[in-house]
C-alpha positions in Angstrom: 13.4 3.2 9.1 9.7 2.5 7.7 9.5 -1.3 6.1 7.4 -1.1 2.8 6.6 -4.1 0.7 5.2 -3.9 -2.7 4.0 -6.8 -4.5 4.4 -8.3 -7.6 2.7 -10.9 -10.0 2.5 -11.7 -13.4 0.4 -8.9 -15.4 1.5 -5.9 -12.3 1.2 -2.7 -13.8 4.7 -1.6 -14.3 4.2 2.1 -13.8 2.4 1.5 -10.6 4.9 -0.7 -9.0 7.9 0.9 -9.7 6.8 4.5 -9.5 6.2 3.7 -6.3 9.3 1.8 -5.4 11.6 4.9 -6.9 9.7 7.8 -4.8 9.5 5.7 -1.2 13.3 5.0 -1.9 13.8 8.3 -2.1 12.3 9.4 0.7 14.6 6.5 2.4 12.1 3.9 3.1 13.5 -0.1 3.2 11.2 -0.5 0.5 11.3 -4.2 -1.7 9.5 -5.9 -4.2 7.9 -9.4 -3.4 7.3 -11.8 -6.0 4.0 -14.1 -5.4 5.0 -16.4 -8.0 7.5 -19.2 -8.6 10.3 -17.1 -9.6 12.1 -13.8 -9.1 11.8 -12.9 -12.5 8.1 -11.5 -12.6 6.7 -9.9 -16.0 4.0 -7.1 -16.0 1.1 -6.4 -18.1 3.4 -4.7 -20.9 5.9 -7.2 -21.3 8.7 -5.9 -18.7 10.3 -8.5 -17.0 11.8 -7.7 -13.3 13.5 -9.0 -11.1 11.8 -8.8 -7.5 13.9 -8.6 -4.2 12.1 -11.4 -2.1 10.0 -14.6 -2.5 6.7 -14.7 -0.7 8.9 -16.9 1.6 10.7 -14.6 2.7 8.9 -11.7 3.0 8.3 -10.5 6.8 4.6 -9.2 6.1 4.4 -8.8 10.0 7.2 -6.2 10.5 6.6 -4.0 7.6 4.9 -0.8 8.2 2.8 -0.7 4.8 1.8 -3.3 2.2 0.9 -2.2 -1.3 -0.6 -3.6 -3.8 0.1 -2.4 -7.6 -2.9 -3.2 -10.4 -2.8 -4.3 -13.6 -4.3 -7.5 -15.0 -4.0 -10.5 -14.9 -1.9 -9.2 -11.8 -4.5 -8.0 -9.8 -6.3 -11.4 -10.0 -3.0 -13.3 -8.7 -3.0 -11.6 -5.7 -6.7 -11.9 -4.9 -5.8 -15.4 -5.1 -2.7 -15.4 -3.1 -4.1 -17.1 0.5 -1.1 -16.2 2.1 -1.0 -12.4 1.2 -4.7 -12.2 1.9 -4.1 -13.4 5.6 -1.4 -10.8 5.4 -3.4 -7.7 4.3 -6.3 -8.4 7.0 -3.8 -9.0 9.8 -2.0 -5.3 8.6 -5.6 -3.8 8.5 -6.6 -5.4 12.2 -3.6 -3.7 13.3 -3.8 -0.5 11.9 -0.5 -0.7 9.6 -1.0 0.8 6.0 -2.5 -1.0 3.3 -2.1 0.7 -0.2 -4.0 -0.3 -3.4 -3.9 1.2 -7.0 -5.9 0.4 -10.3 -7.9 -2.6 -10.0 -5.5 -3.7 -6.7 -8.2 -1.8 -4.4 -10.9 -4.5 -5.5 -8.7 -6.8 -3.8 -9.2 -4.8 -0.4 -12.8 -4.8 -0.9 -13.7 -8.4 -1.5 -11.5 -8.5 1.9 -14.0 -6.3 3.3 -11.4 -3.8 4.2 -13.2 -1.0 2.3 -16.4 -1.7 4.2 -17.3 1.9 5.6 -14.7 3.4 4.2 -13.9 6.4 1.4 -11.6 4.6 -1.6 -11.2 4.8 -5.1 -10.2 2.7 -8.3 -9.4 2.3 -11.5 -13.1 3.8 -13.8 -15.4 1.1 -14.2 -14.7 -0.8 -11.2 -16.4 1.3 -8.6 -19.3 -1.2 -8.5 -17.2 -3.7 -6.9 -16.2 -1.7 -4.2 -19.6 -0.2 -3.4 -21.1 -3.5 -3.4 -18.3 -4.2 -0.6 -19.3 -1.4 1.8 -17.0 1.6 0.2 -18.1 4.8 -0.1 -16.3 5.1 -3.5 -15.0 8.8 -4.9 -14.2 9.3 -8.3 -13.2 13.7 -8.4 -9.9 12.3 -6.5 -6.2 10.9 -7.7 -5.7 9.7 -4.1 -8.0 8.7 -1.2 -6.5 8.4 2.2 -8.9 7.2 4.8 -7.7 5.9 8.0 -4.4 3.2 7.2 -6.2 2.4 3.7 -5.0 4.3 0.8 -6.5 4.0 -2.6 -5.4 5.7 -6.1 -7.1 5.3 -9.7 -4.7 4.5 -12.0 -1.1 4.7 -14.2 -1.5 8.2 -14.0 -2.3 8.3 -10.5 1.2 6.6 -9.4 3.2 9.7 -8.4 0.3 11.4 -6.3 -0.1 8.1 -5.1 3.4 7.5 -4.4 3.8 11.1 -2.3 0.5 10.2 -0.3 2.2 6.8 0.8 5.5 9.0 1.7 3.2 11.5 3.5 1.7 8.5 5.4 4.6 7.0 6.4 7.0 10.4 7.4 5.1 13.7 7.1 3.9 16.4 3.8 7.5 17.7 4.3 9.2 14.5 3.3 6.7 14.3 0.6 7.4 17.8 -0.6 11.1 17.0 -0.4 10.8 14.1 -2.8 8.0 15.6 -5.2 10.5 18.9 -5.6 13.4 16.4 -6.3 11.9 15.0 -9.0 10.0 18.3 -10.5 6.5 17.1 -10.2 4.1 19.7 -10.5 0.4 18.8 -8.3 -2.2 19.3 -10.3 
């Protein structure tokens, strides 16, 4: 079974987070939510508090297949800052295990130089940081897939986003499966 791990500060975006969480678990992925701050109990950028799986502690960043990071503010900053998920995201990239970013998170992969050479996109208005990072950025796109990095724009981005990771991780049939399942038209 594919080991995803999504994580969560303070200020996450809710939509992108959990979005993703619901779909992967449907496609039967071990997915869980790791908190990066000193409690379970982590709130996101509208107020809604949730209760994460795992402490950073105990998260095994080493054995899970994809890491993703959700955006939102000030949650995006908090795990730029995070040393110890940063050491995790470069060792996933070195060896070619996914590393997913939405909304602002993919600035985080940037100023990692992950994105150096690579397509990606973002949340509007932050394409400057990843240019200035090496990324070749796209904007006409929900989802950019390039290699094991995937990128997505936004809130409204988080179910094309979500069946991309599944499509990554199993194949488009799995991803179809889920997307029919919950009556999700592509646009």
């Amino acid at each position: 079974m594919k080991s995803v791990l999504v994580f969560l500060a303070d200020g996450f975006e809710e939509v992108e987070a959990l979005t993703v969480v619901d779909l992967l678990r449907r496609a039967d992925f071990d997915v869980k939510t790791v908190s990066i701050s000193d409690s379970l109990t982590v709130r996101g950028r509208s107020r809604i508090e949730v209760s994460a799986d795992q402490m950073w502690d105990e998260a095994e960043t080493d054995r899970a297949d994809m890491l993703v990071l959700p955006g939102g503010m000030p949650g995006t900053t908090y795990l730029m800052n995070h040393e110890g998920l940063r050491a995790a995201l470069q060792k996933a990239a070195k060896e070619k295990r996914y590393t997913a970013a939405i909304c602002a998170a993919p600035t985080v992969l940037a100023d990692l130089g992950l994105l150096d050479g690579r397509k990606a996109t973002c949340y509007p208005g932050l394409e400057s940081r990843l240019k200035e990072h090496g990324a070749s950025v796209t904007v006409d796109k929900e989802v950019v897939k390039d290699g094991h990095v995937i990128t997505s724009r936004g809130a409204g981005t988080a179910v094309p986003f979500a069946l991309k990771l599944i499509d990554a991780l199993a194949d488009s049939e799995a991803a179809e499966s889920v997307r029919r399942g919950i009556v999700y038209r592509m646009s």
